[in-house]
Backbone bond lengths (Angstrom), bond angles and torsions (degrees), N, CA, C in turn:
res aa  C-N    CA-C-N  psi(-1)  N-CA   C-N-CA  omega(-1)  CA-C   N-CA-C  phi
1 X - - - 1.452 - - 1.525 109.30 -
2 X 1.335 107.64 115.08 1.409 104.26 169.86 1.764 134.99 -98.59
3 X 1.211 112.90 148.63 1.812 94.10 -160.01 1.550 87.02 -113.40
4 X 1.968 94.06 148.37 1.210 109.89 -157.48 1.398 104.42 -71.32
5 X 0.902 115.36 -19.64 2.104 121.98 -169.78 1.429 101.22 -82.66
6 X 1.497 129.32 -47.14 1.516 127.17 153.50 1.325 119.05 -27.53
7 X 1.852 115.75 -34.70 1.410 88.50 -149.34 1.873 81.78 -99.27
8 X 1.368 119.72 -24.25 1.166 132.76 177.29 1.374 112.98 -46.05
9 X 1.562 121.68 -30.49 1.100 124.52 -133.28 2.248 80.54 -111.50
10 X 1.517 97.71 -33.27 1.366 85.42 166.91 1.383 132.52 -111.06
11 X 1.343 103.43 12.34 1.269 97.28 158.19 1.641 124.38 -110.21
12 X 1.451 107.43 41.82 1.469 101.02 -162.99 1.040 107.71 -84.90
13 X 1.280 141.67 27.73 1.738 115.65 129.59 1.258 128.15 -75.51
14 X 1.362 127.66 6.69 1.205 113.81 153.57 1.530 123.18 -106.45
15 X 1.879 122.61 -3.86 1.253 127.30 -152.90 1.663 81.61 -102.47
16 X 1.555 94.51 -66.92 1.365 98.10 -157.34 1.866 120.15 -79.32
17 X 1.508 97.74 -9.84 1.589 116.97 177.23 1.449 111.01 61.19
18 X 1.834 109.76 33.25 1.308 101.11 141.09 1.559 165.90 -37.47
19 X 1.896 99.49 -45.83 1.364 107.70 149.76 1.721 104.02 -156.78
20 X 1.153 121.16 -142.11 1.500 103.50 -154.33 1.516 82.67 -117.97
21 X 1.280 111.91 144.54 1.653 128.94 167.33 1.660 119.11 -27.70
22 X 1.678 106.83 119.93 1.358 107.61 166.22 1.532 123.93 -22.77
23 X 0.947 111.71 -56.17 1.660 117.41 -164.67 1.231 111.67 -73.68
24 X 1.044 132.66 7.29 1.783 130.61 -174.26 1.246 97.23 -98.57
25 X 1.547 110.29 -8.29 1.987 101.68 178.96 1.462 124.88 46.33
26 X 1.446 140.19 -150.92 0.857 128.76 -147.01 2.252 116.24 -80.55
27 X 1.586 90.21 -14.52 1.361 84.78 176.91 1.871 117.43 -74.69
28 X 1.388 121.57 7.43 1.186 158.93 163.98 1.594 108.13 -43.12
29 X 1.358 92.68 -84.77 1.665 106.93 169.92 1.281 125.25 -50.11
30 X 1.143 105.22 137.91 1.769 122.31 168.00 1.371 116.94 -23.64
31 X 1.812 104.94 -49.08 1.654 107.32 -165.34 1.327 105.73 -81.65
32 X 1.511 124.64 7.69 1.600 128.06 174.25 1.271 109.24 -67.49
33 X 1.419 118.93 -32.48 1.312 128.03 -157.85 1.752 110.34 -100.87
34 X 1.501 112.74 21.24 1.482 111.01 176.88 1.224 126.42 -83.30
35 X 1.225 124.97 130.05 1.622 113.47 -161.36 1.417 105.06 -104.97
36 X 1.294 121.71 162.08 1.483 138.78 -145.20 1.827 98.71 -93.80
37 X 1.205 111.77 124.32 1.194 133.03 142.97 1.414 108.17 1.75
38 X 1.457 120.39 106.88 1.467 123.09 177.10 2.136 103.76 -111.40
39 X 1.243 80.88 167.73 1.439 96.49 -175.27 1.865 116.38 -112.53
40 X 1.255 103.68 10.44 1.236 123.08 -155.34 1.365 102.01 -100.83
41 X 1.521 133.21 175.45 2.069 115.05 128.27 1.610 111.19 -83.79
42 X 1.553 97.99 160.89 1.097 102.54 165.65 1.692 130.25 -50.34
43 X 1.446 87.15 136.85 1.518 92.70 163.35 1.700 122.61 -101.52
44 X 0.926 142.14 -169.90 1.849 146.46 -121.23 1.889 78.11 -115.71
45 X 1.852 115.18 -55.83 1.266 109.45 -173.77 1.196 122.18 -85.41
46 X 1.767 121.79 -14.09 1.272 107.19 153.66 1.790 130.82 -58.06
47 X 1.743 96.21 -45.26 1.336 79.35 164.45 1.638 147.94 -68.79
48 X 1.226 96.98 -6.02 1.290 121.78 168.64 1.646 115.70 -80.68
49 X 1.047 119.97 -35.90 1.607 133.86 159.61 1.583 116.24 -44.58
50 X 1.635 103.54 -59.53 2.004 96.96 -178.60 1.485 99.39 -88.84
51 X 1.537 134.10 -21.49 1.349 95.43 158.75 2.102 131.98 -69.45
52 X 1.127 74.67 -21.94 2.298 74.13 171.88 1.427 90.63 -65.39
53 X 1.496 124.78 -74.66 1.536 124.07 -171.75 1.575 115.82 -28.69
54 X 2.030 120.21 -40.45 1.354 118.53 -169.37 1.350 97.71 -82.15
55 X 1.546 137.00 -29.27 1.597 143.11 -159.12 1.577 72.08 -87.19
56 X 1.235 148.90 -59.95 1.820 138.67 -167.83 1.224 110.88 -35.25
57 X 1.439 96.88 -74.15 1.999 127.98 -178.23 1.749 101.65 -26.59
58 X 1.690 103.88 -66.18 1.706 127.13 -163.38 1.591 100.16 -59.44
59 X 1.657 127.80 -43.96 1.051 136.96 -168.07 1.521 119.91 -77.86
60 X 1.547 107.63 -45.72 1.500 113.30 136.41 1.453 151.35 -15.02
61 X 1.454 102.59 -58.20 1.784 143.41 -154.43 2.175 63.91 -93.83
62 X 0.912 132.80 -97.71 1.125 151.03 -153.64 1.789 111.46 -29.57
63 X 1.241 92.00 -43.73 1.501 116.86 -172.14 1.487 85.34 -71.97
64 X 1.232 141.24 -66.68 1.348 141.37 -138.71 1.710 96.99 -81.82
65 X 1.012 112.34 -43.84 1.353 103.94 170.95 1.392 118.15 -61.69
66 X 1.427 128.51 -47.78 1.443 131.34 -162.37 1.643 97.45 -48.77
67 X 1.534 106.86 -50.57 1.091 114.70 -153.47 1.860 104.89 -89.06
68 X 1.181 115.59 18.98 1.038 124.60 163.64 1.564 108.63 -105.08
69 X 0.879 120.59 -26.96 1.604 132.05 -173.19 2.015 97.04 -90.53
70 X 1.533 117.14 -39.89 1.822 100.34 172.49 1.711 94.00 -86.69
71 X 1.053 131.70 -6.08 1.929 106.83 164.69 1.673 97.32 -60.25
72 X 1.191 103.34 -68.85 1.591 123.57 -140.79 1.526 90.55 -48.17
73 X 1.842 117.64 -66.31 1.253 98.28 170.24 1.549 151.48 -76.34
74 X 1.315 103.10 23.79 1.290 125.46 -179.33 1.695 121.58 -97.69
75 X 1.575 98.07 -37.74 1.535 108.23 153.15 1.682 116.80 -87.78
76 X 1.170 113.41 -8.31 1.617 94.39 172.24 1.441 102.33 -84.51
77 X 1.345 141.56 -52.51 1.432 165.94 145.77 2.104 94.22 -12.93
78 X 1.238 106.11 -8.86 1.765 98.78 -177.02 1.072 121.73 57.92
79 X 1.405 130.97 7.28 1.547 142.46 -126.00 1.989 90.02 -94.88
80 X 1.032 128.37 -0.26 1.234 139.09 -179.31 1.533 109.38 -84.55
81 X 1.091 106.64 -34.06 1.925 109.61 -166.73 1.741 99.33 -84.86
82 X 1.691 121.27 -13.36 1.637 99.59 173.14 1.717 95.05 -160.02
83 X 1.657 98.32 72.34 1.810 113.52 -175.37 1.232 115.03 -52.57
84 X 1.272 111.93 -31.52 1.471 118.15 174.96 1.692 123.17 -59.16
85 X 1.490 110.84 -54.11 0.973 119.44 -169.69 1.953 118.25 -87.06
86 X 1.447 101.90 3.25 1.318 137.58 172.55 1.152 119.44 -95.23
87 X 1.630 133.43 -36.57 1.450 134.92 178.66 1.236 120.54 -31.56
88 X 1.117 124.10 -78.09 1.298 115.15 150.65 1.807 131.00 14.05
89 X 1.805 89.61 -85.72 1.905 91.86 176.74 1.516 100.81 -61.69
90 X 1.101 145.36 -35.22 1.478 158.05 148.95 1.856 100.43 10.56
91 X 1.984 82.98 -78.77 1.508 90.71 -171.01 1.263 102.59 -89.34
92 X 1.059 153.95 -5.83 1.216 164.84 179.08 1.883 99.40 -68.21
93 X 1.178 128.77 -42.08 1.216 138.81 -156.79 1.684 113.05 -107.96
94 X 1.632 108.78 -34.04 1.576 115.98 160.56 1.713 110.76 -78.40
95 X 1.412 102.31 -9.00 1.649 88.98 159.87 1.454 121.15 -106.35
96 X 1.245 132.18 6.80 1.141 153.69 172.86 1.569 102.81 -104.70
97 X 1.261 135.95 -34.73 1.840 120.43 165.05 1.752 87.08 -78.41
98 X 1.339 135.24 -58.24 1.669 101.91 -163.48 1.203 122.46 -73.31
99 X 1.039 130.04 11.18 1.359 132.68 162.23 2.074 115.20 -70.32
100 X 1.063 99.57 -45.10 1.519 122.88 160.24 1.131 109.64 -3.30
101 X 1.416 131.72 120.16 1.771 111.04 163.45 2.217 84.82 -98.87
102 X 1.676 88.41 159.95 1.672 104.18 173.75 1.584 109.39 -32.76
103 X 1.688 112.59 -47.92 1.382 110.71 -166.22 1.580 95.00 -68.82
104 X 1.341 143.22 -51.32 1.237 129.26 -173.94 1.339 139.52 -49.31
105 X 1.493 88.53 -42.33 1.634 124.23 177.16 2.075 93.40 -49.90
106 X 1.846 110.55 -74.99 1.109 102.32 -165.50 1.611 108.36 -75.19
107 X 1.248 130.50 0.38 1.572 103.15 159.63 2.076 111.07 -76.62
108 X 0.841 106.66 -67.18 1.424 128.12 158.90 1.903 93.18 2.83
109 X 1.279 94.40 -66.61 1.471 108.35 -155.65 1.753 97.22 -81.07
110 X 1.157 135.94 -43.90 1.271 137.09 165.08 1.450 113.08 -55.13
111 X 1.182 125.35 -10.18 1.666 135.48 160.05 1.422 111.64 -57.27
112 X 1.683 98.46 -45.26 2.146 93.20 -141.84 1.629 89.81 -113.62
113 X 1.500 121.91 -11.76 1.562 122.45 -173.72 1.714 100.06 -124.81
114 X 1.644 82.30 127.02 1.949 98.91 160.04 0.994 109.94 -64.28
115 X 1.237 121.16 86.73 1.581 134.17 158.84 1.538 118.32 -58.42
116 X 1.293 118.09 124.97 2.030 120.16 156.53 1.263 91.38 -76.23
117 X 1.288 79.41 153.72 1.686 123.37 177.61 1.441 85.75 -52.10
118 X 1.051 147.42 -64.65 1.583 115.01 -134.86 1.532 89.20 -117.79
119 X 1.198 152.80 25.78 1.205 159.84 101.87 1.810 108.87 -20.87
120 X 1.327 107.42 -67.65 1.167 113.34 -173.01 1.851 128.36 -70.86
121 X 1.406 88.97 -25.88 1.811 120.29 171.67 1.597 97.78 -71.43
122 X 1.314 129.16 -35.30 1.483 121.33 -155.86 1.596 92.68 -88.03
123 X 1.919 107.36 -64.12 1.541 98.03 174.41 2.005 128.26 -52.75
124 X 1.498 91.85 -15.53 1.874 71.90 172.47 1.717 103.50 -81.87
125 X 1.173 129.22 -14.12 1.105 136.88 -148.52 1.897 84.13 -81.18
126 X 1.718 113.35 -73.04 1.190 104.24 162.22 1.230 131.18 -39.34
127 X 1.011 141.03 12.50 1.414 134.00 -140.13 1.777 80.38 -135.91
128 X 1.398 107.34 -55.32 1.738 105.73 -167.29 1.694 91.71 -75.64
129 X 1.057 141.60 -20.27 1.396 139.08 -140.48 1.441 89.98 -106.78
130 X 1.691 142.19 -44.30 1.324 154.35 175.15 1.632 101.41 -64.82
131 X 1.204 124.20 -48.48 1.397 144.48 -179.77 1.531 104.65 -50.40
132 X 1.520 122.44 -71.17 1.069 154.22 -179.40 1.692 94.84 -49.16
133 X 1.100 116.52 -73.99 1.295 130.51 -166.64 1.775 109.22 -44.54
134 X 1.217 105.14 -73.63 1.562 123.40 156.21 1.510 127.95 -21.45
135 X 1.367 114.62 -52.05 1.105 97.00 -153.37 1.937 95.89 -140.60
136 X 1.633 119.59 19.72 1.041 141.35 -168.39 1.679 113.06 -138.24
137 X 1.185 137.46 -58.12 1.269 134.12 -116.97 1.407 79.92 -92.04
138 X 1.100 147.94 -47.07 1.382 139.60 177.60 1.559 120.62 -62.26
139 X 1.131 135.48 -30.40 0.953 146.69 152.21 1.738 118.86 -55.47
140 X 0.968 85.25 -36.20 1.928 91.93 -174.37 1.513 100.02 -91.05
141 X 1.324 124.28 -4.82 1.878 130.23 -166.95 1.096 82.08 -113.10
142 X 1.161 152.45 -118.49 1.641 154.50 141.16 1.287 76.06 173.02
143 X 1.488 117.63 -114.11 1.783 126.50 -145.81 2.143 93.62 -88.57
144 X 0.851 129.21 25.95 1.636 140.62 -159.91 1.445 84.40 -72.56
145 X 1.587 105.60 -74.12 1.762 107.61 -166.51 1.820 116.48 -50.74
146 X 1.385 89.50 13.19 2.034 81.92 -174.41 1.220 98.90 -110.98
147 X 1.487 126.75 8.25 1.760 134.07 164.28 0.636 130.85 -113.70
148 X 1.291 128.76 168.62 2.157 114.53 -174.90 1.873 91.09 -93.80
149 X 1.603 118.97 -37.82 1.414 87.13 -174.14 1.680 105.74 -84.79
150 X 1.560 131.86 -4.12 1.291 109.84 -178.28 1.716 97.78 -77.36
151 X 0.947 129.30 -38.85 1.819 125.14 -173.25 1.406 98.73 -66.50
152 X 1.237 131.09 -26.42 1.793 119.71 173.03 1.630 103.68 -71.46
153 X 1.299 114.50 -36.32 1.662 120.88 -177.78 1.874 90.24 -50.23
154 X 1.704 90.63 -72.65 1.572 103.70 -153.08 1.807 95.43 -46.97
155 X 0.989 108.79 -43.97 1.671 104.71 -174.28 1.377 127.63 -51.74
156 X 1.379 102.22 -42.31 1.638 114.38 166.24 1.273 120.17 -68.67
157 X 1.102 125.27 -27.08 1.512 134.28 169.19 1.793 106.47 -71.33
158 X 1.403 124.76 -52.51 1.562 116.14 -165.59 1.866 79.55 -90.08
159 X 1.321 152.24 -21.75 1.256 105.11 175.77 1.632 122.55 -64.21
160 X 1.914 106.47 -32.43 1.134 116.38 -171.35 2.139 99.27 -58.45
161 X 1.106 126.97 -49.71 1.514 141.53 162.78 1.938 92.93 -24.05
162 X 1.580 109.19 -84.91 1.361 120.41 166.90 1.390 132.39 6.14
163 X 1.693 101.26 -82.68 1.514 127.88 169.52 1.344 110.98 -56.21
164 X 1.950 132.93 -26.15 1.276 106.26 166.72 1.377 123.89 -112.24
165 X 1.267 126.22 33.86 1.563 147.49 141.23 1.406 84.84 -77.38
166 X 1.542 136.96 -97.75 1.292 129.19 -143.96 1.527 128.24 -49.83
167 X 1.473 103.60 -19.80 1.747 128.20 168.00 1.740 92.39 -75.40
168 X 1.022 159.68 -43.88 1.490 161.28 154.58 1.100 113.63 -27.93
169 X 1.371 105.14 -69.74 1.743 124.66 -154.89 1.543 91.92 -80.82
170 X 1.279 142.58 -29.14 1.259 135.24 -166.39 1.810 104.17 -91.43
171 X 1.275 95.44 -7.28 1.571 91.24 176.46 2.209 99.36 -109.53
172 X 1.265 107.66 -15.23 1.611 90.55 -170.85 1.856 85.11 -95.01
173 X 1.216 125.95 -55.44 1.612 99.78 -179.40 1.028 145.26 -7.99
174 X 2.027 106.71 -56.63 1.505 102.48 -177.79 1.492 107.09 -93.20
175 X 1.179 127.96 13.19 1.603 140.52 160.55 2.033 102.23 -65.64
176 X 1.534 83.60 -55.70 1.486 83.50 -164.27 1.525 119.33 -71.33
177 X 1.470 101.60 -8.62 1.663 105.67 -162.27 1.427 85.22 -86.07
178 X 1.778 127.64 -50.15 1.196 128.55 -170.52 1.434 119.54 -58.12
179 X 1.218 120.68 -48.66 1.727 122.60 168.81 1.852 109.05 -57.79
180 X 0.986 115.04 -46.86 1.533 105.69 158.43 1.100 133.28 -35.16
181 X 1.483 119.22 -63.94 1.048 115.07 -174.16 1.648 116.12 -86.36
182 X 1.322 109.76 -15.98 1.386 108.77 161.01 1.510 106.85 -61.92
183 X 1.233 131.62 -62.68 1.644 127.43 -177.00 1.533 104.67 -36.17
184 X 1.515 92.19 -55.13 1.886 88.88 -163.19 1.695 103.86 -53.69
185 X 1.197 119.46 -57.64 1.518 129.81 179.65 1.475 110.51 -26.87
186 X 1.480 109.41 -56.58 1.617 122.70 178.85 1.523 107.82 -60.23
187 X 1.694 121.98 -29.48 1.307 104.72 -178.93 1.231 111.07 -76.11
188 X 1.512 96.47 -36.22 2.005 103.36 178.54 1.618 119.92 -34.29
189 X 1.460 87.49 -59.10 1.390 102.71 174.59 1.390 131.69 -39.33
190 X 1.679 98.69 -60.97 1.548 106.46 175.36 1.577 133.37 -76.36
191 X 1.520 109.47 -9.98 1.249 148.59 162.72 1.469 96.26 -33.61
């Protein structure tokens, strides 16, 4: 017997529209979406283009962790050996990781996983670079986006921001895909 919140609960990139379906492979990822080297200055919607792409990347990076943080406590919790009668803490617990801001997520997550050193160096790195990005880069550009060379400035600055979310997210993905499908396997099992 399988319970419907189990199966919800692992396939939520398509229920809950966390991130985009396994099988689309690499056009999936953030770095699918980098656009080609212009010869021009910026224009008003390019710069408007790599910031949606950096709010993508950050939202991504975010997703992959959350959902590394409801495996981890979902197999410590045993919650695999009776899914049914668990659903509940299930959804109870994917609304408690999205609530999460990034900074919570990676302390949280530096708790329950033996992190390497440079695992842990890369996500603070995202961490100041999402931070920065958010709640700075306009402030620190001031009147930039009203020129073609200040929006080439500002652009080179949030791709450099960009590249270290996407150096993050390309290392918590295949973390997150693997603890997934290990959980799911274990429910199979106990199923």
């Amino acid at each position: 017997m399988k319970c419907e919140n189990c199966i919800v609960f692992y396939n939520q990139r398509f229920v809950f529209g966390r991130y985009a379906p396994l099988d689309l492979g690499d056009a999936a990822r953030p770095s699918a979406h980098k656009r080609n080297v212009r010869s021009t200055m910026a224009s008003k919607s390019e710069l408007h283009m790599i910031i949606g792409e950096t709010m993508e990347v950050a939202q991504f990076l975010e997703l992959e962790l959350g959902t590394i943080l409801l495996v981890q406590e979902a197999d410590e919790n045993k919650w695999y050996e009776n899914p049914i009668d668990n659903s509940k803490a299930y959804e109870k617990l994917l609304e408690k990781v999205n609530k999460n801001s990034l900074g919570a997520s990676l302390k949280k997550l530096r708790e329950k996983i033996n992190h390497k050193d440079d695992l842990v160096v890369i996500m603070e790195e995202a961490l100041q670079a999402r931070n920065r990005f958010t709640h700075h880069i306009f402030r620190e550009h001031g009147m930039n986006r009203f020129t073609d060379n200040g929006r080439d400035k500002m652009i080179a600055d949030i791709k450099k921001l960009n590249e270290k979310m996407e150096k993050a997210y390309s290392l918590a993905q295949p973390i997150s895909e693997r603890l997934v499908l290990e959980h799911y396997n274990l429910v199979q099992k106990h199923s």
